[in-house]
C-alpha positions as CSV (number, residue, x, y, z in Angstrom):
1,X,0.0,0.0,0.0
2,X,2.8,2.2,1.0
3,X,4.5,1.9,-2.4
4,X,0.8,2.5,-4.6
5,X,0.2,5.3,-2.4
6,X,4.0,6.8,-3.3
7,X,3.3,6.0,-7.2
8,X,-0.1,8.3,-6.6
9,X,1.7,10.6,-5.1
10,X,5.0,10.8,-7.9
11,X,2.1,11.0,-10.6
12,X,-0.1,13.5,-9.3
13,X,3.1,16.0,-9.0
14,X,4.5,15.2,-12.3
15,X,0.7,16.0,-13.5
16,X,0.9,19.3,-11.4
17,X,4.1,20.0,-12.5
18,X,3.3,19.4,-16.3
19,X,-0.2,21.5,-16.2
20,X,0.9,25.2,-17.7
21,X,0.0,28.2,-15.2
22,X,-1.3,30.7,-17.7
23,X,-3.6,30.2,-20.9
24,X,-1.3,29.6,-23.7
25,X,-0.5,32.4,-26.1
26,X,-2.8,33.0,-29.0
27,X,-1.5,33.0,-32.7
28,X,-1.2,36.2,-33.2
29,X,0.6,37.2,-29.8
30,X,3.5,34.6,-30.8
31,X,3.5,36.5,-33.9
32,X,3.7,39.9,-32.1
33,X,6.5,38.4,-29.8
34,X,8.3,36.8,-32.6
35,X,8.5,40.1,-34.6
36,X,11.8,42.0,-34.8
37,X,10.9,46.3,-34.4
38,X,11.5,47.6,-37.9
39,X,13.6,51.2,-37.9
40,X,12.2,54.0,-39.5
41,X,14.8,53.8,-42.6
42,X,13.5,50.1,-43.2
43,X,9.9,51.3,-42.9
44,X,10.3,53.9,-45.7
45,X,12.4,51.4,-47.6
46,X,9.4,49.1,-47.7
47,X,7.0,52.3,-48.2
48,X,9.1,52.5,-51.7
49,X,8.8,49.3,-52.6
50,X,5.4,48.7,-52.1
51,X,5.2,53.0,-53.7
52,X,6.4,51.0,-57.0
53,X,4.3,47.3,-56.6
54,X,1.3,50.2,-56.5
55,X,2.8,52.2,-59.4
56,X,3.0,49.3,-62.1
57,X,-0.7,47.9,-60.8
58,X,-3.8,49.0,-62.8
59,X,-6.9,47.7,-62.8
60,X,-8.6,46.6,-66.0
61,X,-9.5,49.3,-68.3
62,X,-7.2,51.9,-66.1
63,X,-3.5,52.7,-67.2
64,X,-1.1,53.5,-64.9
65,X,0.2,56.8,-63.9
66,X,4.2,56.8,-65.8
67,X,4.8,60.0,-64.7
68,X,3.8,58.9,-60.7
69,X,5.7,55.7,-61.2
70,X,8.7,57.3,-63.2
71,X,9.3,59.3,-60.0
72,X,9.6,56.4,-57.9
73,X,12.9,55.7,-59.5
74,X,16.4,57.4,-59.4
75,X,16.9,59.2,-63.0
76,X,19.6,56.5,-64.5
77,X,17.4,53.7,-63.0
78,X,17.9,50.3,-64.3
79,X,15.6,47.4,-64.7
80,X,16.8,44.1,-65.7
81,X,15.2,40.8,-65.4
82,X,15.5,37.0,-66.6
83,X,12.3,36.0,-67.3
84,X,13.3,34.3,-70.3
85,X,17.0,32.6,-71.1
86,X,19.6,35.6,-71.3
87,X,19.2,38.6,-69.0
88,X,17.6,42.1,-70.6
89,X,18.0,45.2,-69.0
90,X,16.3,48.9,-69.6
91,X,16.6,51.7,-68.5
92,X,13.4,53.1,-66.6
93,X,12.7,55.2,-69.7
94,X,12.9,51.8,-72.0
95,X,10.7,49.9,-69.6
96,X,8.1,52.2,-69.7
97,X,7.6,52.6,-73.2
98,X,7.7,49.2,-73.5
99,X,5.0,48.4,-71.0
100,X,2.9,51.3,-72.5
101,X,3.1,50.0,-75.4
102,X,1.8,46.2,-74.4
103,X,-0.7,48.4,-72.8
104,X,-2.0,50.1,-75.5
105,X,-1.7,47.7,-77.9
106,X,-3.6,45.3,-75.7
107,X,-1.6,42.1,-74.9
108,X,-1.6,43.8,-71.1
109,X,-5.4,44.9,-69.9
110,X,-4.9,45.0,-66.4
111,X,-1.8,44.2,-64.1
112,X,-1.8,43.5,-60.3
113,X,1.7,43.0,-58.7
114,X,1.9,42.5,-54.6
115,X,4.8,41.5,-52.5
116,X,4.8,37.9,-51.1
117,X,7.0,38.7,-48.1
118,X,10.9,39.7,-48.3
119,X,13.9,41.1,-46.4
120,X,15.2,44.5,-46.0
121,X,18.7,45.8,-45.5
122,X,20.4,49.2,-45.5
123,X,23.4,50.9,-44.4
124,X,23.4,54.7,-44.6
125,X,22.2,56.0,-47.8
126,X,21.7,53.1,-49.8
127,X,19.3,49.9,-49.1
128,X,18.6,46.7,-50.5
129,X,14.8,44.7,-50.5
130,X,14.6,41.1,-51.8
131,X,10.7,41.1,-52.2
132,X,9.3,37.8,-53.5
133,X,5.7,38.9,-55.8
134,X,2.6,37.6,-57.3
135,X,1.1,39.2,-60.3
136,X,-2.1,39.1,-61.5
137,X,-2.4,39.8,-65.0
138,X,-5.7,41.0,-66.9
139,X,-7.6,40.3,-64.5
140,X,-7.2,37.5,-63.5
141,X,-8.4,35.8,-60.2
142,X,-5.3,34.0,-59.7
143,X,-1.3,34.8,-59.6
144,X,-0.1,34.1,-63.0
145,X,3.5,34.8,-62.3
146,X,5.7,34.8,-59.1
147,X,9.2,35.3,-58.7
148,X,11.9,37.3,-56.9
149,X,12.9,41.2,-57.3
150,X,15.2,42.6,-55.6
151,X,15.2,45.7,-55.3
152,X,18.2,48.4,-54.7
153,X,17.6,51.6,-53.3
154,X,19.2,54.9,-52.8
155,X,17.8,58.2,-50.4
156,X,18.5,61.5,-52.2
157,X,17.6,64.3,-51.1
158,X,16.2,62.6,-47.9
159,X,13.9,60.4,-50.3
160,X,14.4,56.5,-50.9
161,X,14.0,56.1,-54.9
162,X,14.4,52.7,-56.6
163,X,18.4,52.4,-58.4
164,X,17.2,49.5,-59.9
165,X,15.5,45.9,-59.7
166,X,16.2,43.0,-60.6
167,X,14.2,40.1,-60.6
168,X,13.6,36.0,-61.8
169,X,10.4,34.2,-62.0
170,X,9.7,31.5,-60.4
171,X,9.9,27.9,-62.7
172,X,11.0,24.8,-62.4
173,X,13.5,23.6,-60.1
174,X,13.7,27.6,-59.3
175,X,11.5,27.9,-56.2
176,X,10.8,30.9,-54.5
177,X,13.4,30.3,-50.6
178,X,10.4,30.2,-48.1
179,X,11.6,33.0,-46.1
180,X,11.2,35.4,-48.4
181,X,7.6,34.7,-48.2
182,X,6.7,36.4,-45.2
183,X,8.3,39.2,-42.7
């Protein structure tokens, strides 16, 4: 008797012991906890990212504003991408007449690009965001395209303008690191 009422006892503390104090932490409070504070220069680093994922969108039947979204880059800005086999690069100017023109000429009716999640880093004047996306395009319900940009960044004249981007597309064997896909 002596020894059942010892094994009672040795699992009743370890119950005790095991039984949590407090009500455990919701979702979104491990979320808050986990969450490093973000600086003021990051903040309006991301501001200009998104300021350009906002200036290429339009809805269909809308055109963009080029003269808004031209002002989101640095004057020399570059844009080069490998969407297909071999790299092409623009310069801002180049880009946008070439996405006017697949506006206006109607391969392009609407165009809906959001960031995914990505990293920010900076170091005085210049600043760096590798932004995973998802476009919609004309309209459609669903991403058509995702991929990487990364995005290089400069503040003149106390304002963070877009140097240039570069960016991939997601395909085959190429998938999209998981932690750029959230903050």
């Amino acid at each position: 008797m002596k020894k059942l009422t010892f094994l009672f006892s040795l699992l009743l503390t370890l119950l005790i012991s095991c039984t949590p104090t407090s009500e455990p932490a919701t979702a979104e409070e491990t979320v808050m906890k986990a969450a490093a504070p973000v600086s003021a220069t990051e903040k309006d680093i991301n501001q200009a990212v998104l300021n350009a994922y906002e200036g290429i969108s339009f809805e269909v039947g809308a055109t963009p504003n080029y003269e808004a979204l031209k002002a989101i880059f640095a004057p020399d800005a570059m844009l080069y991408n490998f969407r297909g086999d071999t790299l092409e690069g623009y310069s801002i100017d180049e880009f946008l007449v070439g996405f006017k023109a697949s506006i206006d000429g109607g391969d392009m009716t609407g165009f809906n690009e959001i960031e995914l999640g990505g990293e920010t880093e900076y170091f005085g004047n210049i600043g760096h965001r590798i932004s995973a996306y998802g476009s919609y395009i004309n309209g459609a319900d669903e991403i058509g395209e995702k991929g990487v940009n990364s995005f290089q960044l400069l503040k003149i004249n106390g304002k963070w303008l877009v140097s240039s981007i570069i960016w991939d597309v997601e395909k085959e064997g190429q998938v999209i690191p998981e932690r750029y896909l959230s903050e």
